[in-house]
N, C-alpha and C positions, 0 to 999 in steps of 0.2 A: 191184481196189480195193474195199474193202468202208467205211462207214462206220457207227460204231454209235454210236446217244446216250448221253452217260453219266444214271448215275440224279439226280435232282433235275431243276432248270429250264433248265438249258443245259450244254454241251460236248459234245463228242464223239471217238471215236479213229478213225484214218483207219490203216488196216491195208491189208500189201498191195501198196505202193508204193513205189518207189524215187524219192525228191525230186532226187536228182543227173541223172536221166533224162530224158529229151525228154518231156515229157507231152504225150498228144494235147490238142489244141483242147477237146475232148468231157469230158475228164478235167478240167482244169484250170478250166474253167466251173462243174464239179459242186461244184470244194473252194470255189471262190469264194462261190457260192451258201450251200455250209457254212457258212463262215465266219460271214457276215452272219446266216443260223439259228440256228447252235450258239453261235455270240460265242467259241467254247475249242475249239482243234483238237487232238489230241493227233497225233502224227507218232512211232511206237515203232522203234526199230530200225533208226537212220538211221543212213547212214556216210559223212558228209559233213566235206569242209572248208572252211572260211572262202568262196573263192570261191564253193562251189555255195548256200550258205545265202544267202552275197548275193544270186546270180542267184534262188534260190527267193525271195528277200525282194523282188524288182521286180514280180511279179508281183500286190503287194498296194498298192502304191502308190511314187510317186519317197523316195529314201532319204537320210536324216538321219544325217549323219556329228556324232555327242556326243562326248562330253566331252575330255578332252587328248591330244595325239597318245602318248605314254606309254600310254597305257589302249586304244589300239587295235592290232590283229594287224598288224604290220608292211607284210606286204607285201599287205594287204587292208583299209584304213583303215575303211573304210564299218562293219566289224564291231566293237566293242567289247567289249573282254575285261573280266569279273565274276568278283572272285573274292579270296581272301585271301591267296595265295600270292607270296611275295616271295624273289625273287635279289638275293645280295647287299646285306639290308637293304632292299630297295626291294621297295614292294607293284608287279607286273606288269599290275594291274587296278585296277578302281573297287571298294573295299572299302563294305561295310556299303550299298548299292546298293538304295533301294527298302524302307527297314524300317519304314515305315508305310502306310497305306493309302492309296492312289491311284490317278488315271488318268495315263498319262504325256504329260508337258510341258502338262498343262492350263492353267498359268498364260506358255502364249504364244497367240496372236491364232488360228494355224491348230495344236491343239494334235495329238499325235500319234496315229496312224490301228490300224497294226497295229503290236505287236512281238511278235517273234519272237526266243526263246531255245533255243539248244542245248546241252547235259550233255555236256562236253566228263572232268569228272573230279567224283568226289562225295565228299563226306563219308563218315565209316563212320555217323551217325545224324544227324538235324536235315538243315535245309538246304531245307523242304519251302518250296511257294509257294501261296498260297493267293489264289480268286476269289471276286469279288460278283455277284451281278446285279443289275444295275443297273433294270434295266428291269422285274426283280417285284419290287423292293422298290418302286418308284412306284406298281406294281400293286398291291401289297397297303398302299398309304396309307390311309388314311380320305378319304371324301370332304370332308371337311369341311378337311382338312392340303394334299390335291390343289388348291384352292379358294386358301389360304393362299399357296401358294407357286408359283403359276402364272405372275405377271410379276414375281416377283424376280431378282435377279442374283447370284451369288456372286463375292465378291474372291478370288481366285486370286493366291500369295503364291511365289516359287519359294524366300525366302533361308529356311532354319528360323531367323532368332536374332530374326524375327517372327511367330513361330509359337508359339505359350504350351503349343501341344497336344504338338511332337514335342522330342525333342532332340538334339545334337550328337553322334554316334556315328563317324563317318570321321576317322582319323587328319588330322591338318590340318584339320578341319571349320571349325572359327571362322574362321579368316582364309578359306579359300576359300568358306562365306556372307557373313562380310564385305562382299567383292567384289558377293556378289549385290544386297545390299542394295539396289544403286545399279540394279536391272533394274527396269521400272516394273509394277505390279502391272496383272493384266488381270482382268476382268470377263464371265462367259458366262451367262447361266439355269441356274438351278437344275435346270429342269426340261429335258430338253436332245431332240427328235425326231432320230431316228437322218434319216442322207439317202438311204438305203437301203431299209428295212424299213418307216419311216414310224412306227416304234413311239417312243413316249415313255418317257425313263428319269430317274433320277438324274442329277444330275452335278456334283460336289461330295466335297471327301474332306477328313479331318483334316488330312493329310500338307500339302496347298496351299492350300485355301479357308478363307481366315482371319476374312472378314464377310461382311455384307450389304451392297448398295448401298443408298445412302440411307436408311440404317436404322439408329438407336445400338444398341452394343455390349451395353447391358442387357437390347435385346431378343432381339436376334440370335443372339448367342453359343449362350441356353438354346435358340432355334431351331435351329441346326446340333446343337449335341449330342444332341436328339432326332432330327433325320433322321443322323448318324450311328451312334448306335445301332439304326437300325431296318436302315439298311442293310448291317449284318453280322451280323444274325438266321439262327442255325443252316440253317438251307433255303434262305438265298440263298446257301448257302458251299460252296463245293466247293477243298477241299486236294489239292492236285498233289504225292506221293510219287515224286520222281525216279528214274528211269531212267536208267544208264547211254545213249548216242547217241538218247534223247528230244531230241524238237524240237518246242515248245509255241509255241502263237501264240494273241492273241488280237486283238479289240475292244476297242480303248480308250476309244470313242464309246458302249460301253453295259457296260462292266465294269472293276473296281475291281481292284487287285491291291498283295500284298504279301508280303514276303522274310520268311519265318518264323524266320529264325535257326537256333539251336539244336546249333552245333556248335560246336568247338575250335579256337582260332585257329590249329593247328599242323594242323588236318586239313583238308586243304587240297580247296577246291571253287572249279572252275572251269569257267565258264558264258560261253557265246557271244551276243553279242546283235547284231540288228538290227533296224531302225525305219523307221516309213515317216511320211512327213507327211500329216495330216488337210486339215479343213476346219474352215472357222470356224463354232464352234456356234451353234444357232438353234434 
């Protein structure tokens, strides 16, 4: 197993390795460690299915069965199928998945830990995914913004038709945010310490964090626009060009992520997912 950093302030690819295999004790301690390091594992040249991606996925934390039993691999629920491809008229996945910037399920109490996606079928262009860090963008704040925004809380929003920032792109979207509407909005720091590393980061995205706590909208709002522009500043960004049997994982507790589009509804990309539960931010 060899592991190499990618260039900028985090990731890395993990070469070398077969994920469906019994990993020694020794081995499996080293990607752990990675992870919490790099926040972006890359995994190239995996030949996995459904079940082995689950078992690789317990390993990072207990797992979070999403969205509707239709969008999940039949006889492997726990995994969630992503993607545009439809039999019969019916999308087989969660279409349009993730097309703003985020961390995933931040707008619940214990929001999600790691997830982990596999390239099960790709576009012939677009389709790329792109990260943040989270943690140099706090870094590179001003002391004076750091200072600002040290006991604030951000509103965390999951339905978009309260969200001014993103908009309605999933077939059926309205009515299934709708439904959201009625989920009660959650509350975490802006500023969030990993419970690992100890390191402070961001924690806040367009896609969910709709205010501040205790704070009016005339203030707030120009507040967030400015820490989300600062947070997807060229050097904190690194684009994921997909690979066929790539297996990407990240940190959702210190990096930001999102579905870059850019292909044809008839060119069909399908992407495996699985998710693990966090802990509640502090």
């Amino acid at each position: 197993m060899k592991i190499k950093k990618l260039q900028g302030s985090f990731g890395a690819k993990v070469c070398n390795i077969d994920l469906k295999s019994d990993l020694e004790r020794e081995a499996l301690q080293k990607i752990q460690t990675a992870f919490v390091k790099y926040q972006l594992l890359i995994f190239p040249s995996q030949k996995l299915e459904p079940k082995h991606q689950l078992t690789w996925s317990k390993h990072f934390g207990p797992i979070q069965k999403l969205y509707a039993e239709e969008h999940r691999v039949p006889d492997c629920p726990e995994v969630v199928v992503l993607s545009n491809e439809q039999i019969n008229g019916k999308h087989v996945g969660v279409v349009a998945a993730g097309d703003y910037w985020h961390s995933d399920l931040s707008p619940s109490k214990n929001p999600g830990l790691a997830t982990i996606l596999y390239a099960r079928r790709l576009p012939l262009e677009g389709g790329d995914t792109e990260f943040a860090d989270m943690h140099m963008a706090y870094q590179t704040l001003s002391t004076k913004m750091r200072e600002r925004i040290a006991n604030l809380r951000g509103i965390h929003c999951v339905s978009k038709l309260r969200n001014h920032r993103v908009k309605v792109t999933r077939p059926g979207g309205r009515a299934y945010y709708k439904k959201q509407n009625e989920i009660p909005d959650v509350s975490h720091p802006l500023v969030r310490t990993h419970p690992v590393s100890g390191l402070k980061s961001l924690y806040l995205s367009p896609r969910f964090t709709i205010g501040i706590e205790n704070m009016e909208n005339i203030k707030a709002q120009p507040l967030l626009d400015e820490l989300f522009a600062h947070q997807i500043k060229p050097e904190h960004v690194y684009r994921h060009k997909w690979k066929i049997d790539d297996l990407v994982m990240w940190d959702n507790r210190s990096l930001n992520h999102r579905a870059c589009g850019g292909y044809k509804t008839d060119d069909i990309r399908r992407i495996h997912r699985t998710s693990t539960l966090g802990d509640q931010p502090f």
